[in-house]
Z-matrix of the N, CA and C atoms (Angstrom, degrees):
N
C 1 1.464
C 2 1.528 1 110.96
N 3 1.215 2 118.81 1 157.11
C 4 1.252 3 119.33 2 -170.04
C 5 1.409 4 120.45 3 -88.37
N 6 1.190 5 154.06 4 120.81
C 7 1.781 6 139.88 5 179.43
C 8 1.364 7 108.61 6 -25.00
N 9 1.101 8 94.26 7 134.56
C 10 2.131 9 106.56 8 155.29
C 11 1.663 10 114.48 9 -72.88
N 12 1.480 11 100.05 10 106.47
C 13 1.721 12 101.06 11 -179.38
C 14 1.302 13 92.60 12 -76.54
N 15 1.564 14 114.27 13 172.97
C 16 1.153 15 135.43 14 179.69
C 17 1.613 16 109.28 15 -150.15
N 18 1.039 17 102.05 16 162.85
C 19 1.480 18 107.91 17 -173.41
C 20 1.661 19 138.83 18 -99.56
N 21 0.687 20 157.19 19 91.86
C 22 1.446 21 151.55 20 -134.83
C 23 1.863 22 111.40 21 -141.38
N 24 0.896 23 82.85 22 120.40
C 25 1.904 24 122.25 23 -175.25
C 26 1.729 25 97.87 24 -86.54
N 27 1.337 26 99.97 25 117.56
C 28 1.568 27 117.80 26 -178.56
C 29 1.719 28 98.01 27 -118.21
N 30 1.174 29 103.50 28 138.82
C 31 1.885 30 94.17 29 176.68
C 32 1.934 31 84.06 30 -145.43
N 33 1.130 32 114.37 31 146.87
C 34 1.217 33 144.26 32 151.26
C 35 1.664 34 117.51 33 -106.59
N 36 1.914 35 88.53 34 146.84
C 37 1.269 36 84.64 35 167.10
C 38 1.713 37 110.96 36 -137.28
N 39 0.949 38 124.41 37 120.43
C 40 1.377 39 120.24 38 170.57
C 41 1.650 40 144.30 39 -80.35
N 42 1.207 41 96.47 40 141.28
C 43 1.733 42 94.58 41 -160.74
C 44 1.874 43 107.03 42 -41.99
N 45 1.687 44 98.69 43 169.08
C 46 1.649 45 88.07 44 177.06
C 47 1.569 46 77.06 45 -121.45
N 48 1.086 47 123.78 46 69.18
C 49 1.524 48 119.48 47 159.85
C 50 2.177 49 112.35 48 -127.11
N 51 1.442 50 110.98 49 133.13
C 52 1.464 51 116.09 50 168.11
C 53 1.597 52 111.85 51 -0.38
N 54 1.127 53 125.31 52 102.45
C 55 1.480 54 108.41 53 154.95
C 56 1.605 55 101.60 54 111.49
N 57 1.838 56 116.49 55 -29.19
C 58 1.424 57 122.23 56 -155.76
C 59 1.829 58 98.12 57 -66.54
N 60 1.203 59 141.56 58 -3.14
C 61 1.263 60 137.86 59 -177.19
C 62 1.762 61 107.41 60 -86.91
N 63 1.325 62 115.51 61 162.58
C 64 1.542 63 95.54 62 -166.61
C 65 1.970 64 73.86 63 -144.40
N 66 1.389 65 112.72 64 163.58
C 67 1.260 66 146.37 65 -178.84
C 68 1.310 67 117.14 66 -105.95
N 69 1.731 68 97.89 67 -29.80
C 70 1.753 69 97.26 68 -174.18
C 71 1.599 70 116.87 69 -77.96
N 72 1.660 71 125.78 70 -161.51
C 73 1.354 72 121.40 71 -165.37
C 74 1.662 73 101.16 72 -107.36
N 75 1.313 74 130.93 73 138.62
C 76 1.545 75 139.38 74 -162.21
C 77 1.004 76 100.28 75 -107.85
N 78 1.649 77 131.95 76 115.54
C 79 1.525 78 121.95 77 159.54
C 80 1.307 79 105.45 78 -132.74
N 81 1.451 80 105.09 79 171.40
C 82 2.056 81 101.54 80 -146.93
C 83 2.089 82 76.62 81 -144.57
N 84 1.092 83 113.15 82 144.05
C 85 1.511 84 128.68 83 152.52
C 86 1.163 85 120.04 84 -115.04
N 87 1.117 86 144.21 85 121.71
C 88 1.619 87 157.51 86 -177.85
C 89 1.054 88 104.52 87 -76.94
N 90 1.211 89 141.63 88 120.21
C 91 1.341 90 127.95 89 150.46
C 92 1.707 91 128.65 90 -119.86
N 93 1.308 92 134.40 91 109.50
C 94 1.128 93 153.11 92 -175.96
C 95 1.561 94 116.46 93 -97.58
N 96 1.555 95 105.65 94 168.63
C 97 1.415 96 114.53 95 -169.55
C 98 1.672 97 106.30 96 -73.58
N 99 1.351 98 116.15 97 -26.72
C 100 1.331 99 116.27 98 153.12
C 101 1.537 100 138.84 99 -80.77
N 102 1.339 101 97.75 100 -9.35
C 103 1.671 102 76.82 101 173.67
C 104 1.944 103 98.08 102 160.05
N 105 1.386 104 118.21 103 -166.65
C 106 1.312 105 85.93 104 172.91
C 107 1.585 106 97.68 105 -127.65
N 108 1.769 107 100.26 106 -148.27
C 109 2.154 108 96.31 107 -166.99
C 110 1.865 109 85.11 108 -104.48
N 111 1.414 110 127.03 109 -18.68
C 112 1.344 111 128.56 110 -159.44
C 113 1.580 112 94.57 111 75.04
N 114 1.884 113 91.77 112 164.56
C 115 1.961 114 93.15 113 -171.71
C 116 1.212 115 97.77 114 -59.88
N 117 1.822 116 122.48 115 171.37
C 118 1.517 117 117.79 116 -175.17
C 119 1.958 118 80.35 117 -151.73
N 120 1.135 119 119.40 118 137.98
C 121 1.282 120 134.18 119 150.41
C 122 1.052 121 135.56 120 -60.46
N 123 1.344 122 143.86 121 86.38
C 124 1.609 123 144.75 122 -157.63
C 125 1.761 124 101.76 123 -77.22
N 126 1.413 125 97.02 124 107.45
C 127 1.396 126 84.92 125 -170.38
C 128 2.152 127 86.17 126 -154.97
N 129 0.955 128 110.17 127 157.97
C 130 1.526 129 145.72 128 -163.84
C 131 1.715 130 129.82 129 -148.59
N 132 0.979 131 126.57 130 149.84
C 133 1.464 132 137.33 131 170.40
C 134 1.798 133 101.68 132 -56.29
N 135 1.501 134 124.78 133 -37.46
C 136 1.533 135 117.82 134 -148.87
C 137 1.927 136 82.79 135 -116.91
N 138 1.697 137 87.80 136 174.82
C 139 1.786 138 94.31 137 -170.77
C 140 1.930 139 99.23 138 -70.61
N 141 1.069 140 115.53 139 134.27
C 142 1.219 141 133.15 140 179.70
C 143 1.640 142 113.33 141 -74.90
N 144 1.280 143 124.83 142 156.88
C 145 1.572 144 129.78 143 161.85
C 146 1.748 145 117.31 144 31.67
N 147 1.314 146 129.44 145 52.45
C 148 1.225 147 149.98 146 -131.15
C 149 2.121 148 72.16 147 -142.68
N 150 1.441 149 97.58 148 121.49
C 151 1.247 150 115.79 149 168.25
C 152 1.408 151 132.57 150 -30.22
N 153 1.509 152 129.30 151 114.29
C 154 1.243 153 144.37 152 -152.47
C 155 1.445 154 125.82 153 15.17
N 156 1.618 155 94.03 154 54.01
C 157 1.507 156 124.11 155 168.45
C 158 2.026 157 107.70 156 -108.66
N 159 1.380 158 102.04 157 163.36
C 160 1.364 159 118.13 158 -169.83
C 161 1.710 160 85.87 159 -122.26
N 162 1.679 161 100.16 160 136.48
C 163 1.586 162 100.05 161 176.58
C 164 1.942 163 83.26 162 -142.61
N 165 1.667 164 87.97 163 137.65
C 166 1.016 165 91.75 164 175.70
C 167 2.072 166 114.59 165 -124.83
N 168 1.382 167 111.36 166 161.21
C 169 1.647 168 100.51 167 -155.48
C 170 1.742 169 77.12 168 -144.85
N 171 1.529 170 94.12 169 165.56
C 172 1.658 171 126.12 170 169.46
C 173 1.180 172 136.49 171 -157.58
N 174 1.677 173 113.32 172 117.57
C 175 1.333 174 107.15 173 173.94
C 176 1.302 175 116.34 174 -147.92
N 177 1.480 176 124.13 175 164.26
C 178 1.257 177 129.42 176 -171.16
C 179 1.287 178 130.33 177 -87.11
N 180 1.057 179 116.97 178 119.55
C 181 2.371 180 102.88 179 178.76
C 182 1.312 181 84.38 180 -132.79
N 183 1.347 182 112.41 181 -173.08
C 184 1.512 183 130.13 182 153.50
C 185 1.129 184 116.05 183 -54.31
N 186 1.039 185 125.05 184 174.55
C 187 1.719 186 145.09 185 178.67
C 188 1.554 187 124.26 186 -71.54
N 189 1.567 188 99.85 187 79.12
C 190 1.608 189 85.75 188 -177.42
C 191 1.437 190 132.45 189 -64.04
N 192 1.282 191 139.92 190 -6.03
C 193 1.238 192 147.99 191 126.63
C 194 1.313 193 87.31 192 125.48
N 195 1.204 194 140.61 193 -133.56
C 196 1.510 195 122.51 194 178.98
C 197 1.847 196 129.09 195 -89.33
N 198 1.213 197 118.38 196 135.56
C 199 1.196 198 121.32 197 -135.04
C 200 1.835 199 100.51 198 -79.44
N 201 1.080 200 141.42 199 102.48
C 202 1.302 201 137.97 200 -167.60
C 203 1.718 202 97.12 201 -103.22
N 204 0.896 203 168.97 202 28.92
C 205 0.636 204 167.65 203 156.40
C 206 1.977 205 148.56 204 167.59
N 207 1.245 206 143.57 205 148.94
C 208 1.323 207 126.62 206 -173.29
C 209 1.210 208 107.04 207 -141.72
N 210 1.432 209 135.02 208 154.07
C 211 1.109 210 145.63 209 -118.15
C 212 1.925 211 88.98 210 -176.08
N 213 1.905 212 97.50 211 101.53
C 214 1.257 213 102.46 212 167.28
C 215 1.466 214 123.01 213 -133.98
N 216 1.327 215 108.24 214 136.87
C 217 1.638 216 105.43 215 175.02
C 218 1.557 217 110.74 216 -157.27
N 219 1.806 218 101.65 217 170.95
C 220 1.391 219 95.80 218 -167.52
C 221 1.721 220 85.64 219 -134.22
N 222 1.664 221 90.44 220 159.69
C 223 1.524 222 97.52 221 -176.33
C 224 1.974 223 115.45 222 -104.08
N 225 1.459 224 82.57 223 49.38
C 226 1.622 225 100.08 224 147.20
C 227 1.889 226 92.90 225 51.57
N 228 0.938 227 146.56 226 6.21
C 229 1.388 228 147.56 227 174.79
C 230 1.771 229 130.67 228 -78.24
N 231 1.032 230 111.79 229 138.25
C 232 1.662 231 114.87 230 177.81
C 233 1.215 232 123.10 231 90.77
N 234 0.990 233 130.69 232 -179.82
C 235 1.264 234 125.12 233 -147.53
C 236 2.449 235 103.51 234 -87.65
N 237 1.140 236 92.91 235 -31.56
C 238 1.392 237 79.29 236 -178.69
C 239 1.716 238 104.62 237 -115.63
N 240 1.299 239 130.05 238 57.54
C 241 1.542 240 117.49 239 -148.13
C 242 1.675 241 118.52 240 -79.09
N 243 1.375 242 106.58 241 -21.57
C 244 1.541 243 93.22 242 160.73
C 245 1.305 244 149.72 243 -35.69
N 246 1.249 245 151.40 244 122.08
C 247 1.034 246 156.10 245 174.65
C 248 1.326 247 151.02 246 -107.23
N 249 1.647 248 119.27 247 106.91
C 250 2.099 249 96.72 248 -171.32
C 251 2.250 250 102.15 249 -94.74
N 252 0.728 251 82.90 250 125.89
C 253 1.453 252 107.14 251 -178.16
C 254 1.403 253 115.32 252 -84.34
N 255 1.385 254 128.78 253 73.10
C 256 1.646 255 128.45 254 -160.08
C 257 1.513 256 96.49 255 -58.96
N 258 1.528 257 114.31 256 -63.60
C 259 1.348 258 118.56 257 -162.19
C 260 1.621 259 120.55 258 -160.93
N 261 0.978 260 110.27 259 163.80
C 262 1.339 261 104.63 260 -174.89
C 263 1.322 262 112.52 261 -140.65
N 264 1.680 263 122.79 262 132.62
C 265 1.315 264 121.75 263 -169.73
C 266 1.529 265 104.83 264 -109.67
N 267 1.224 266 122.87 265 173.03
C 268 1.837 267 127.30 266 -167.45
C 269 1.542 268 74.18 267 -155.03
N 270 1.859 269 111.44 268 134.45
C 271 1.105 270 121.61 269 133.71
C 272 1.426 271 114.75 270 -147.08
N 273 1.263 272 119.96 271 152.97
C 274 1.240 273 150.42 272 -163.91
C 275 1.915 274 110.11 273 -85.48
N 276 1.338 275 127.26 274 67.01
C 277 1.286 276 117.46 275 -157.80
C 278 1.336 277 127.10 276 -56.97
N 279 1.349 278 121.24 277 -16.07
C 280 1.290 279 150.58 278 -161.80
C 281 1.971 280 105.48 279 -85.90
N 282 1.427 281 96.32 280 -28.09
C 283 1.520 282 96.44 281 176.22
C 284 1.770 283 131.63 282 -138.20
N 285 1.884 284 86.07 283 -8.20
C 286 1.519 285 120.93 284 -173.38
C 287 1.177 286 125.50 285 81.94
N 288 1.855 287 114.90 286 2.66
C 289 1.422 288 95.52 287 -169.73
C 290 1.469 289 97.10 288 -99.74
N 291 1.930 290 83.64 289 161.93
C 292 1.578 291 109.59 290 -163.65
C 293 1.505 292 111.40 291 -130.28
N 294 1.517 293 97.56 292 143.26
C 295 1.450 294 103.82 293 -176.96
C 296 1.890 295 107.38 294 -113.71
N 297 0.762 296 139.94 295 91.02
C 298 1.067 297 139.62 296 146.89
C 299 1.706 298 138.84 297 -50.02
N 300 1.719 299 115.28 298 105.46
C 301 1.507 300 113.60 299 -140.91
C 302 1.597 301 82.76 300 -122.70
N 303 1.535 302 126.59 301 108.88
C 304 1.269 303 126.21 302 152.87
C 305 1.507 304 127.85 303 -50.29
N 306 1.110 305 145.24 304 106.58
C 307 1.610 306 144.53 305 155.48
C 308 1.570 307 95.31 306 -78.42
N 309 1.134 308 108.62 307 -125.38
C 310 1.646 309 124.91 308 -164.92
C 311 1.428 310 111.41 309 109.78
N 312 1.330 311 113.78 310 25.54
C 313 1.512 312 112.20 311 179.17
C 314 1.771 313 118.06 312 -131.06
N 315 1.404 314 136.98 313 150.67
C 316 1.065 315 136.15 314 170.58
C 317 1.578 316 124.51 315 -51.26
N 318 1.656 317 141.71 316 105.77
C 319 0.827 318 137.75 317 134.43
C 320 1.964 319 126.02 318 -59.99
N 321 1.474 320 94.46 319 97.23
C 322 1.729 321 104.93 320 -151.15
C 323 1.404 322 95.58 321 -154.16
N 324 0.917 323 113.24 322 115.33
C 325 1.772 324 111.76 323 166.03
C 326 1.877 325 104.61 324 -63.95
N 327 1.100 326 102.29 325 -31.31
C 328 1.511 327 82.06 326 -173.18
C 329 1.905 328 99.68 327 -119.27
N 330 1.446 329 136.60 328 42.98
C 331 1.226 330 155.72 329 164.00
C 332 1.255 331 99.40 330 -123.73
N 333 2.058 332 87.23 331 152.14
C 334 1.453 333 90.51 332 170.61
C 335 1.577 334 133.86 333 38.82
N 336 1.157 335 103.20 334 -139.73
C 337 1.463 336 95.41 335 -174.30
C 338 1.779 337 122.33 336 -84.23
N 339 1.209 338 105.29 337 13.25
C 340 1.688 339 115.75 338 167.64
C 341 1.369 340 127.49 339 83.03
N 342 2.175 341 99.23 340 6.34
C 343 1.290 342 120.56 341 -157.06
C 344 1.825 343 102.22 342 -87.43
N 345 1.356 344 122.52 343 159.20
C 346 1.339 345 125.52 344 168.09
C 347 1.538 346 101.32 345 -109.26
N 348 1.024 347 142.44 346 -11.64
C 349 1.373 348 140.37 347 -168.87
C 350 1.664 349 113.51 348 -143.12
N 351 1.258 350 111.54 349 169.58
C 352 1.297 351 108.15 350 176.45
C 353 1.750 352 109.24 351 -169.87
N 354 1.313 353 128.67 352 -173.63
C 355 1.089 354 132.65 353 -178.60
C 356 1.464 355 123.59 354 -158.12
N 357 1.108 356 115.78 355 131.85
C 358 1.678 357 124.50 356 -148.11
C 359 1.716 358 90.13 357 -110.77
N 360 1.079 359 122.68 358 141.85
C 361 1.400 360 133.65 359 166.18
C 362 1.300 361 141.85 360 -121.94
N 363 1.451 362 136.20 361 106.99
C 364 0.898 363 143.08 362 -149.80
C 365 1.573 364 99.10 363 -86.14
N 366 1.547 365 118.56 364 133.91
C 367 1.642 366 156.34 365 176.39
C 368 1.584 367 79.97 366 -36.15
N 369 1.534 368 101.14 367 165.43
C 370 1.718 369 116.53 368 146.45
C 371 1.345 370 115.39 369 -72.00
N 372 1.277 371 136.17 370 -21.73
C 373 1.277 372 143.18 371 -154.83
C 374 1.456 373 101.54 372 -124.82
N 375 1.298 374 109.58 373 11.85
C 376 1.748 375 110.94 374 165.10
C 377 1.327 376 107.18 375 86.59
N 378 1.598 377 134.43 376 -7.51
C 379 1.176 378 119.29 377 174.60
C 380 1.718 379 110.64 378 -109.10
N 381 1.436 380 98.45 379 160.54
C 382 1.912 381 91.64 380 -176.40
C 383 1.159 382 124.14 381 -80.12
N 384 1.365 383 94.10 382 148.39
C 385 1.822 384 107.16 383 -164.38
C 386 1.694 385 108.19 384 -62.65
N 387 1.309 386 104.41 385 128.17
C 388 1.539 387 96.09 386 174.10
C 389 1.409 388 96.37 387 -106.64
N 390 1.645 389 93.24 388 -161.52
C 391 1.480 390 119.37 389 -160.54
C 392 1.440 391 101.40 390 -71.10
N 393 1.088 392 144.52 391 120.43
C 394 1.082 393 114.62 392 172.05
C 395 1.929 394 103.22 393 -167.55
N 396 1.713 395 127.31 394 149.72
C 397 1.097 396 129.53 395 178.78
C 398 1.229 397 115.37 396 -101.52
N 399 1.270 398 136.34 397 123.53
C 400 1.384 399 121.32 398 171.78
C 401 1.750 400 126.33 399 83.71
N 402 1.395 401 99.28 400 13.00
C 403 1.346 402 117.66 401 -149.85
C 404 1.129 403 156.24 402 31.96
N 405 2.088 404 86.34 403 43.75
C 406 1.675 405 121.97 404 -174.53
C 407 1.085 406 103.83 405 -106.23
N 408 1.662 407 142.41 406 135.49
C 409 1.252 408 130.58 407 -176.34
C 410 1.720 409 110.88 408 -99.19
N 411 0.528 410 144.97 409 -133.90
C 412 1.459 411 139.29 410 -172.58
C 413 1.983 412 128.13 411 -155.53
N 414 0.701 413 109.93 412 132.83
C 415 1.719 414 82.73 413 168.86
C 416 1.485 415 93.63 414 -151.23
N 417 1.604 416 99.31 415 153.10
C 418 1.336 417 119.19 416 -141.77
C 419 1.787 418 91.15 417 -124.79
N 420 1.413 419 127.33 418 147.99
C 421 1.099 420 105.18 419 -144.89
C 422 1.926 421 69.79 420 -135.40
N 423 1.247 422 131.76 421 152.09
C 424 1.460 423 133.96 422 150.31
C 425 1.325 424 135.55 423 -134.62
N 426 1.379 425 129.55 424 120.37
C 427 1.043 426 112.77 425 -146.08
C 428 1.706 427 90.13 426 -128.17
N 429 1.844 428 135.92 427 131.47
C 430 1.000 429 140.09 428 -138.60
C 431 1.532 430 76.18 429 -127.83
N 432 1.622 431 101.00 430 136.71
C 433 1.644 432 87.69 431 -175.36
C 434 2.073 433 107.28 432 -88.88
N 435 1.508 434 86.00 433 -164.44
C 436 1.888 435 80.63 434 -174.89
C 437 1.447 436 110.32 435 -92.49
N 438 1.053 437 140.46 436 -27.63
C 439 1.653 438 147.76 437 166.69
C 440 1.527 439 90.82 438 -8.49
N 441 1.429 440 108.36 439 164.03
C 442 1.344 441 113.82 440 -173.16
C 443 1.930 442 87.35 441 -113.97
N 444 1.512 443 109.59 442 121.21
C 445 0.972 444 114.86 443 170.28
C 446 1.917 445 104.12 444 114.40
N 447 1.245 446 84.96 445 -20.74
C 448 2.099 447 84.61 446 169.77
C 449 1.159 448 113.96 447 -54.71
N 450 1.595 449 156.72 448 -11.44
C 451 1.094 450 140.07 449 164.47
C 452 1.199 451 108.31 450 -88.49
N 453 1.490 452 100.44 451 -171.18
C 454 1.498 453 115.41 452 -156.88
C 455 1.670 454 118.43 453 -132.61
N 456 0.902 455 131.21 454 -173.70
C 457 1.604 456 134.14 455 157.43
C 458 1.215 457 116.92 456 -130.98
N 459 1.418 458 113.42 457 -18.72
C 460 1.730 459 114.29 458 -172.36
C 461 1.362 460 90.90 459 -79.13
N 462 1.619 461 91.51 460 168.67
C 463 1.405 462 130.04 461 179.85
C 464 1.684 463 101.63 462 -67.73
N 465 1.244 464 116.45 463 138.92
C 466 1.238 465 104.09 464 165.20
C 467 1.588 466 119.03 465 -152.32
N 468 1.525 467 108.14 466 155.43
C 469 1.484 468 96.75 467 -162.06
C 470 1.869 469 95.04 468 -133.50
N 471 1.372 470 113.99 469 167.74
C 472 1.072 471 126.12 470 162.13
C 473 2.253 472 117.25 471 -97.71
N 474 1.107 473 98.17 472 158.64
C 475 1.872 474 91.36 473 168.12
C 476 1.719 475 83.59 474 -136.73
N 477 1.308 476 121.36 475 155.64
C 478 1.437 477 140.48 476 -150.11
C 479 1.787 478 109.06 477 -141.52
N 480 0.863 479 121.72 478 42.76
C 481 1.199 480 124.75 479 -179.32
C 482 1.476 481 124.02 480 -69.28
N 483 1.519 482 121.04 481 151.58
C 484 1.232 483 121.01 482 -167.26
C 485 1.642 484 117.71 483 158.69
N 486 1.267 485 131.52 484 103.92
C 487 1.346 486 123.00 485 161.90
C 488 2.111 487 97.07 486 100.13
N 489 1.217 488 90.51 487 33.27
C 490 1.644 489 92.01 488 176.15
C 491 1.456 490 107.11 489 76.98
N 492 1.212 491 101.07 490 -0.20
C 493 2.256 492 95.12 491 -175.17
C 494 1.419 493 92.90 492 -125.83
N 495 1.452 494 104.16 493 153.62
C 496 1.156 495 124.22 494 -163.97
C 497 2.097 496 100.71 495 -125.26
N 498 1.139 497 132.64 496 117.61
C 499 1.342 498 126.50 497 179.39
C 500 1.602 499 120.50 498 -58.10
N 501 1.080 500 90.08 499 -20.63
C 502 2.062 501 108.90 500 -155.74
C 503 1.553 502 110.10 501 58.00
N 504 1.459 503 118.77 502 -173.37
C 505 1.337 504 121.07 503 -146.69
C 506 2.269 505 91.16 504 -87.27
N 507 1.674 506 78.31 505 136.43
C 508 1.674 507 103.93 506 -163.34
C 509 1.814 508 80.36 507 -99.85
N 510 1.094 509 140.22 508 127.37
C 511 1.366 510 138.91 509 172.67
C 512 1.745 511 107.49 510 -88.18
N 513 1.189 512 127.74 511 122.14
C 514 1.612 513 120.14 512 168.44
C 515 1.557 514 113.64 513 -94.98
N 516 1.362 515 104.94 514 135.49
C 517 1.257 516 95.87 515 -178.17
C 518 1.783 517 102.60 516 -128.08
């Protein structure tokens, strides 16, 4: 008999910062306690990953059983191919559950950390691993003073250092 495919709902979201939209081609690998989705091409009828837009995609494999991890990269192509990658959601259509995987970092050969790919990791307890030391998470507090003209428009990020590890750039929005 043949496997029972199942269905799975990929949504991206892209930064709403200068430049955060990318031109190049998006493919995502699933990987679960059963097995994985193989690379898959994020691709649609309408313009894709277009600055602090949500694009959402679907396709069928077998049942990866619970989702431990995802695996994204782009093949560096077209005229603007960099990319900031806010986050990435996984759901399972067949039962609804959803994994929601924060990035917040540049897939950019020449951003950030210079990387084209990356990999999101799913918690023991099914939710995604955040930032976190010691298995304390953090929260970061900012306070813009009152002067007329103390805010800003640029992009701006934090780096989190501490204990030999370095976070890389945390974007605030």
């Amino acid at each position: 008999p043949l496997p029972l495919l199942h269905t799975y709902q990929v949504t991206t979201c892209t930064g709403n910062m200068r430049g955060a939209g990318t031109s190049a081609n998006v493919f995502v690998t699933l990987y679960g306690s059963e097995g994985s989705s193989g690379e898959r091409r994020l691709d649609n009828d309408i313009r894709n990953f277009e600055r602090g837009r949500e694009d959402l995609f679907r396709f069928q494999c077998t049942d990866l059983g619970q989702l431990q991890r995802v695996r994204v990269r782009h093949d560096d192509t077209g005229v603007g191919p960099g990319w900031f990658l806010e986050w990435l959601e996984v759901c399972r259509c067949e039962d609804g559950k959803v994994w929601r995987l924060p990035y917040g970092h540049w897939l950019d050969a020449g951003e950030g950390e210079g990387v084209l790919e990356c990999e999101l990791r799913v918690g023991d307890k099914g939710e995604a691993k955040q930032a976190t030391a010691e298995g304390h998470p953090y929260t970061l507090r900012v306070t813009t003073g009152e002067r007329p003209g103390a805010g800003t428009s640029a992009s701006v990020y934090v780096v989190m250092q501490g204990g030999g590890a370095e976070s890389g750039r945390l974007w605030l929005e």
